[in-house]
N, C-alpha and C positions, 0 to 999 in steps of 0.2 A: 518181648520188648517192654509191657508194665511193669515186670520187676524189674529191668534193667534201669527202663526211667527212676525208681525209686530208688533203686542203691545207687546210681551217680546222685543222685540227688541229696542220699543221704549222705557220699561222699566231701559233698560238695559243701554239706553242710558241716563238715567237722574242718574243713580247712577253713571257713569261714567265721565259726561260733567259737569253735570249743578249743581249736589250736590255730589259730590263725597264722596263716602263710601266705603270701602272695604268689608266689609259684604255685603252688598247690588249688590256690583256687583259680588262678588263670589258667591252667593247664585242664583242672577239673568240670570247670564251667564252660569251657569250649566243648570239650566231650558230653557233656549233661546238655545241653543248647543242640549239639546233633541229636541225641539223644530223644531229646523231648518232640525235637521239631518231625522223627520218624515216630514218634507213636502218635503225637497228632495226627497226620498223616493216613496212620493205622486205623484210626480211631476212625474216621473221615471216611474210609474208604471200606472198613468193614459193617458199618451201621446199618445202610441197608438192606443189607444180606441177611444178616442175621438178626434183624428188626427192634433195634434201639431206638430211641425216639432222641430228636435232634437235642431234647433238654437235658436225658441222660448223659451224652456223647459231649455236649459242652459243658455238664458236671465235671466230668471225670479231665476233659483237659483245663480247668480252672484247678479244680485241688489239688493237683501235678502227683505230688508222691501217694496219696492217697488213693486217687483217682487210678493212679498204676493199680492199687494193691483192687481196688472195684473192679475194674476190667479184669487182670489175673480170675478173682472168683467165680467172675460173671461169667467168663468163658469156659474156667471148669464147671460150672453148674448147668451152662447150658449143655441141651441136648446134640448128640452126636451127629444127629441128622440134618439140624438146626444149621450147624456149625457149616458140614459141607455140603449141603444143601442137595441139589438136582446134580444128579452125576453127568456126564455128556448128551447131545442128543441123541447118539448112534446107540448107548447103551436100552435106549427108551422103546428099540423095536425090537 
């Protein structure tokens, strides 16, 4: 879902900047707008689990495509165990 945020984003940017289309960004910005609205979302709801601090988590949804690309590494970098945490209770006996 962070990379995805950032390539509609950088979609979004070429219909808007670099070749400008109004279909292209109306179409593109609807998708980017769902888009963003599920990784915030994501963001929000995996913090903490995985023990991000609320100032990290509203970094990365302020610098939008950036913040994709932080979260992507942040999650490959963390720990595998981090990640999926306590496995069931039932496995625990």
């Amino acid at each position: 879902m962070a990379l995805f945020e950032t390539v509609t984003y950088l979609v979004l940017f070429y219909f808007w900047i670099i070749q400008p289309n109004d279909v292209g960004k109306a179409i593109t910005g609807f998708v980017h707008g769902l888009v963003w609205m599920a990784f915030v979302a994501m963001t929000v709801l995996i913090r903490e689990e995985i023990e991000w601090t609320w100032g990290y988590t509203i970094l990365v949804i302020v610098l939008g495509p950036i913040g994709g690309i932080m979260v992507w590494w942040r999650l490959r970098t963390t720990p595998r165990e981090v990640l999926l945490g306590r496995q069931s209770p039932v496995a625990d006996h």
